[in-house]
C-alpha positions as CSV (number, residue, x, y, z in Angstrom):
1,X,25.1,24.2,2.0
2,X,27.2,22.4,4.6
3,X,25.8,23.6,7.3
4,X,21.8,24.6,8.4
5,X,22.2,25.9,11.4
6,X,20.8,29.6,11.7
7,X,19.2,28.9,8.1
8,X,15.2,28.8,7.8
9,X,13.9,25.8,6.4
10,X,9.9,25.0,5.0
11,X,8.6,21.5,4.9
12,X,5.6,20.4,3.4
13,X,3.5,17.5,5.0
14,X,5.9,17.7,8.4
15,X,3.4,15.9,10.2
16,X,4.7,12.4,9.6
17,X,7.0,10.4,8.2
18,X,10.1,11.6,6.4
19,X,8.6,15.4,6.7
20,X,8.6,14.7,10.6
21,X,12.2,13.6,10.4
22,X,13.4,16.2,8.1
23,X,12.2,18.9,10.7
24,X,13.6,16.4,13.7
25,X,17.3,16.6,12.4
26,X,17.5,19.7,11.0
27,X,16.0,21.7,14.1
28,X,18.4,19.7,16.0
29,X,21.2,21.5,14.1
30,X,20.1,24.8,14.7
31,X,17.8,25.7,11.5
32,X,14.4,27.0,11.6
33,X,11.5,25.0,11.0
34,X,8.2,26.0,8.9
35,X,6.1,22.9,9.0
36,X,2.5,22.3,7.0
37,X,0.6,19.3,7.3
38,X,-2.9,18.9,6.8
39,X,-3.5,17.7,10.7
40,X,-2.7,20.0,13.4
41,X,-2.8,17.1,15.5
42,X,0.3,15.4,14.0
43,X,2.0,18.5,13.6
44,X,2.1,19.1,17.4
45,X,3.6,15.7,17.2
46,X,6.3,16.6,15.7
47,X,6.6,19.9,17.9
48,X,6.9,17.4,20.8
49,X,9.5,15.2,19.3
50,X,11.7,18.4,18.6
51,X,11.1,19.8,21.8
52,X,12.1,15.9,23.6
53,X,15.3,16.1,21.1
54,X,16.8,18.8,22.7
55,X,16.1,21.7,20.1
56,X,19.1,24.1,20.3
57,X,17.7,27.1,22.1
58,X,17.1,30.2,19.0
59,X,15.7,27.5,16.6
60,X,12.4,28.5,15.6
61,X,9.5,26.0,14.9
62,X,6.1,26.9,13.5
63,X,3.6,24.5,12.3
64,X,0.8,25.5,9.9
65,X,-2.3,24.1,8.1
66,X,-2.3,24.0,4.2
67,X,-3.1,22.4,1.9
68,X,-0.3,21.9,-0.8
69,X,-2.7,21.3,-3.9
70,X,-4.2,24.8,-3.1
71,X,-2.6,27.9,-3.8
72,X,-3.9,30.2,-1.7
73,X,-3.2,27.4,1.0
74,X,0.2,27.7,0.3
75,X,0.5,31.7,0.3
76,X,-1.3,32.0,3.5
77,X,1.1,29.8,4.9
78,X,4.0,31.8,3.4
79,X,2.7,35.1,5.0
80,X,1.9,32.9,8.5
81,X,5.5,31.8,8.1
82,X,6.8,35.1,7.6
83,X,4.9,36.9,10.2
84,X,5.8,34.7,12.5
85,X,9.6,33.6,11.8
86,X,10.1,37.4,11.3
87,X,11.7,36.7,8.2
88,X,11.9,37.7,4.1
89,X,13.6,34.4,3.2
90,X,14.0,30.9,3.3
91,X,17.1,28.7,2.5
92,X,15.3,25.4,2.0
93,X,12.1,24.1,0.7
94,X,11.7,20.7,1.3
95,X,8.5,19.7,-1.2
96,X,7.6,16.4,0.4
97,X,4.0,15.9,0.9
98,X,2.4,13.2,-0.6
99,X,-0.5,11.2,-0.8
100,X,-1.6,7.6,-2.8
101,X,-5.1,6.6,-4.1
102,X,-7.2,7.1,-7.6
103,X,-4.9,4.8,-9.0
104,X,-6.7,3.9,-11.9
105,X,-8.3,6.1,-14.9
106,X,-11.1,3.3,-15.2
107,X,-12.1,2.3,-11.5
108,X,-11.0,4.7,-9.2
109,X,-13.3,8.5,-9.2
110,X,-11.9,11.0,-10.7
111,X,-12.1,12.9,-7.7
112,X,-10.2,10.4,-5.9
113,X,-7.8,10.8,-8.8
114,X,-6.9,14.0,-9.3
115,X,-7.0,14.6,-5.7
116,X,-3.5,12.5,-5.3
117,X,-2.4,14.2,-8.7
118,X,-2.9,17.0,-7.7
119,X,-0.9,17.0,-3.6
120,X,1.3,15.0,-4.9
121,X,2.7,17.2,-8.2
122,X,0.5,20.1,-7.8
123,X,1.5,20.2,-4.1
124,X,5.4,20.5,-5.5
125,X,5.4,22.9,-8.9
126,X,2.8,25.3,-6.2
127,X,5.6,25.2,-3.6
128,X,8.2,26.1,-6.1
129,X,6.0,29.1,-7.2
130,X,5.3,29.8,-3.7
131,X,8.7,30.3,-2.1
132,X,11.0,31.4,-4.6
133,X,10.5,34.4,-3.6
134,X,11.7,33.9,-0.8
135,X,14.6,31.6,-2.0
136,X,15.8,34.3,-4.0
137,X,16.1,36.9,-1.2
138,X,18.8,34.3,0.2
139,X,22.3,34.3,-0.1
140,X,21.8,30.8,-0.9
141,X,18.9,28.2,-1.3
142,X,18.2,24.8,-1.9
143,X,15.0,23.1,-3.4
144,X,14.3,19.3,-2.5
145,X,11.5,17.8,-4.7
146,X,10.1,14.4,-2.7
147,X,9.4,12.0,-6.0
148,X,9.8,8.9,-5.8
149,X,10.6,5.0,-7.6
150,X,7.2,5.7,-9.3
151,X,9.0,8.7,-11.0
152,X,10.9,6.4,-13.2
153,X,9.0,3.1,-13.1
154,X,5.0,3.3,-13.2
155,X,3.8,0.6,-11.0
156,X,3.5,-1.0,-7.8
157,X,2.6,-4.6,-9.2
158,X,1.2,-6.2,-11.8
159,X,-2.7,-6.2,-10.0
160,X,-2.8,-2.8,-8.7
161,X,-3.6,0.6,-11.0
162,X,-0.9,3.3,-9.8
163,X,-1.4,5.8,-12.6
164,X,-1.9,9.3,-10.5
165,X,0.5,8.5,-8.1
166,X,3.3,7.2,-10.9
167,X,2.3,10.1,-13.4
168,X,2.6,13.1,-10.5
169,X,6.1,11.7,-9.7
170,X,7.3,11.3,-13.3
171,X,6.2,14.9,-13.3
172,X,8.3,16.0,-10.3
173,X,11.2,13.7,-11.5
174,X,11.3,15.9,-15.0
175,X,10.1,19.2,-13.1
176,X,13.2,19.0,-10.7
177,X,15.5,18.0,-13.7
178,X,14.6,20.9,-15.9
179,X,15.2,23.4,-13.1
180,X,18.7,22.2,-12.7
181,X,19.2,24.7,-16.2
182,X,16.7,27.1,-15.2
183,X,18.2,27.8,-12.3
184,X,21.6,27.8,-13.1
185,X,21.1,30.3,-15.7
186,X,18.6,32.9,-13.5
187,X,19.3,31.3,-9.8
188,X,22.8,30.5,-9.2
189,X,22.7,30.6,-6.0
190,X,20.0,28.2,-5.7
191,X,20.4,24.7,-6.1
192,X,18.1,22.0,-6.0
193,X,17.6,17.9,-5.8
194,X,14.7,15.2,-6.7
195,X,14.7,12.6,-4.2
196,X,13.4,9.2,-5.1
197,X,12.9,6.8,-2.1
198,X,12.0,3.4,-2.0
199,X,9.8,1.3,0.4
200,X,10.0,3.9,3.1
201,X,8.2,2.7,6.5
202,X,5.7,5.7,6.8
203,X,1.8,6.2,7.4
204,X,1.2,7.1,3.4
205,X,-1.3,4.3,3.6
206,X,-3.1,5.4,6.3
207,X,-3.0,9.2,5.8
208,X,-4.2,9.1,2.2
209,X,-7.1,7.2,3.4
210,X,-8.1,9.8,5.8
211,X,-7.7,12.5,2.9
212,X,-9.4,11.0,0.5
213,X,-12.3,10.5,2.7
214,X,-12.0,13.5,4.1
215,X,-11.8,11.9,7.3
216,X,-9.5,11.7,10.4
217,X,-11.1,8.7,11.7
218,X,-9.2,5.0,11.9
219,X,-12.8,3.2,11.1
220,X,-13.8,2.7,7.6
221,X,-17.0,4.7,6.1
222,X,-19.5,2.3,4.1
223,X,-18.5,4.2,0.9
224,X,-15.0,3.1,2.1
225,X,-15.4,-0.3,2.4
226,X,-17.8,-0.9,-0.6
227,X,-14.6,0.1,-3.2
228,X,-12.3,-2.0,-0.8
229,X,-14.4,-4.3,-1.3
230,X,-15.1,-3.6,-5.0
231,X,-11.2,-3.3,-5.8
232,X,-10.5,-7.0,-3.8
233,X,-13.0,-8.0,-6.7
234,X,-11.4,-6.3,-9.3
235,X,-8.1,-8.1,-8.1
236,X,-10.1,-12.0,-8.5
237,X,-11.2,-12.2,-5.1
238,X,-14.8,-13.0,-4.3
239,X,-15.9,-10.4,-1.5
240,X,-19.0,-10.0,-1.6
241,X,-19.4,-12.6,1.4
242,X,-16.2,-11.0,3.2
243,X,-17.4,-9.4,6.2
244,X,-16.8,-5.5,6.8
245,X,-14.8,-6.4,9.5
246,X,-12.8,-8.6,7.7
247,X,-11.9,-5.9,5.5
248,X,-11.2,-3.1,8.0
249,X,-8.8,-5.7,9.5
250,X,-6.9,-6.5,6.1
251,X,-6.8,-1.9,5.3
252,X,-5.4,-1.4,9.2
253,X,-2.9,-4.7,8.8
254,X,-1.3,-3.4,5.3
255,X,-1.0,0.2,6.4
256,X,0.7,-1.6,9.4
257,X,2.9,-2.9,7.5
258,X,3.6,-0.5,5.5
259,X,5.0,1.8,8.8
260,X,6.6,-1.7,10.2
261,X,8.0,-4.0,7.7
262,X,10.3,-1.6,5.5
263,X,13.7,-1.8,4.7
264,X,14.3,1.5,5.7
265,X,12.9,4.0,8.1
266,X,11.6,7.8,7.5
267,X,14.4,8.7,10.2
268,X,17.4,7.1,8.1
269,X,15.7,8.1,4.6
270,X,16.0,11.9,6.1
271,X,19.6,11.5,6.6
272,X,20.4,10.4,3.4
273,X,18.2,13.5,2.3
274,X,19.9,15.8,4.1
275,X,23.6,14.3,2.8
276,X,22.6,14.7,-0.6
277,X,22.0,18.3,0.2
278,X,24.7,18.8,1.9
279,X,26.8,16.9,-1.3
280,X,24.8,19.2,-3.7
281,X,23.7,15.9,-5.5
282,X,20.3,17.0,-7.7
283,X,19.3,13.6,-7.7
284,X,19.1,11.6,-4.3
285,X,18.0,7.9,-4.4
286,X,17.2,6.5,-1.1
287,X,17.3,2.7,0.1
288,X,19.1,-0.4,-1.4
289,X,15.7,-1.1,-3.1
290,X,15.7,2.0,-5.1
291,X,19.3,2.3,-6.3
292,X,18.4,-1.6,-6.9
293,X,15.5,-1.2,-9.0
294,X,17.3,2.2,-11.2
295,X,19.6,-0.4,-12.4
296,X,16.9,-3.2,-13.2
297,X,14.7,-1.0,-15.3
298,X,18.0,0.9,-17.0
299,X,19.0,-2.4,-17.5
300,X,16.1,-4.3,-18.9
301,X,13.1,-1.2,-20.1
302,X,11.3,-3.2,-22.1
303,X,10.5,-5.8,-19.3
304,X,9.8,-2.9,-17.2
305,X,6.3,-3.4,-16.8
306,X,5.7,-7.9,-17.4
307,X,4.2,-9.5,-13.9
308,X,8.0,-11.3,-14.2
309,X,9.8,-8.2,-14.1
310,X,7.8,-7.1,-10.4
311,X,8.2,-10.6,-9.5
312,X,12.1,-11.1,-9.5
313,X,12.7,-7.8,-8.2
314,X,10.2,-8.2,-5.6
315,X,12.8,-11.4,-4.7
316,X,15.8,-9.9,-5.7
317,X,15.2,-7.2,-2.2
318,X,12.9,-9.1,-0.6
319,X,10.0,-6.7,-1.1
320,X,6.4,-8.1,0.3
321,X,4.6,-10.0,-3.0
322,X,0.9,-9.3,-3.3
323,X,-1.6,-7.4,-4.9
């Protein structure tokens, strides 16, 4: 699919980050947008952004509410998108919403655990389910699954539990692999990528925050700030003295950073998206730091996972060292 202009796309969590660039660039060739995002309030964000690029006049952008870990979310929003794109198909299915928290079996809830688990794969093998359909009543389609590093190495440092996040993108990683038969065999016409970025500056930190709590609020609950607190504890600080402020501060400065300080932005990371598309590569690293890291844990598995292994990486790109 070299070109996407007249073609109707659907994007999962287009409120920010690479979703919001992914609908950016591609209405600003011509395709049709179907957004869903959990916040109306970014969504029209991203309305605004497409409307200030210069949207080519006929593109069509919708935005609707769903949440991706629910099915019948997602079919209401295929019928919405339907009704009001006045169509029977869709040519691409961007599966990119995504949240972090419940990282550990032990500490974290399991609510707060399956919760990521479940946006973050459920949110993807739902979609799938969701839209072929529609994919099928195309003359051609393409499925982009958003995994990530975590798909092929389980960890974010050597003092931080990642196990829902890293086990929901191992599942996408294999999910998106498999289909590459599947549908070659009863799809040919349909194609399909796993893309698997690196440190990406986008508002993950802060959005999963606001999910988990069930929030949309910048200030942190007590509940909040009791397992901040109790997880800076867990990590060998003592914060039971640490004021609440203290620890609001330290949340708001490393989503900050998060957005700020990455090697690559969601804007650029979209582009390389939307090349490997174009390329019909099924499997799309994005940033030095991931197609860095493939070759570190290819190269050395059973290191993989020692505090070492994080630590000269973490040099080797210059990735932030901490927690």
């Amino acid at each position: 699919m070299k070109d996407f202009a007249g073609k109707t796309a659907v994007i999962t969590g287009g409120g920010t980050g690479m979703g919001r660039e992914l609908a950016r660039q591609l209405a600003a060739e011509g395709c049709n947008v179907a957004m869903c995002d959990v916040s109306a309030k970014a969504m029209d964000e991203t309305v605004r952004l497409i409307e200030a690029d210069g949207k080519p006049q006929g593109a069509k952008v919708t935005t609707h509410i769903a949440d991706v870990s629910l099915e019948a979310a997602l079919i209401a929003f295929r019928e919405e998108l339907a009704e009001q794109q006045q169509t029977d198909r869709i040519h691409l299915l961007f599966n990119n919403a995504g949240i972090a928290g419940g990282g550990s079996m032990i500490a974290d809830s399991r609510a707060s655990w399956e919760k990521t688990f479940n946006v973050c794969w459920g949110g993807v093998y739902l979609g799938v389910r969701t839209f072929l359909p529609m994919l099928m009543a195309a003359d051609e389609g393409h499925i982009v699954n958003t995994s990530s590093v975590n798909g092929f190495w389980a960890t974010i440092g050597p003092n931080t539990s990642h196990t829902a996040y890293a086990a929901a993108k191992f599942a996408v990683k294999g999910f998106t692999e498999a289909l590459v038969t599947d549908l070659r065999i009863h799809a040919p016409h349909i194609k399909c990528s796993v893309v698997m970025p690196g440190h990406i500056g986008t508002s993950i930190i802060a959005n999963s925050r606001k999910v988990q709590a069930g929030v949309d609020s910048d200030d942190m609950s007590a509940d909040e700030l009791a397992q901040a607190r109790a997880r800076l504890t867990a990590a060998g600080m003592d914060a039971a003295s640490v004021p609440d402020a203290a620890i609001q501060a330290m949340s708001a400065e490393m989503a900050r950073s998060f957005l700020e300080d990455a090697p690559m932005t969601a804007a650029a990371a979209a582009r390389v998206i939307l090349d490997g598309v174009r390329d019909e590569r099924w499997r799309i690293l994005v940033g030095d730091d991931a197609h860095a890291l493939d070759q570190w844990v290819r190269k050395d598995p059973e290191r993989a996972y020692e505090p070492e292994f994080f630590t000269d990486f973490a040099r080797e790109v210059g990735w932030r060292i901490g927690g």
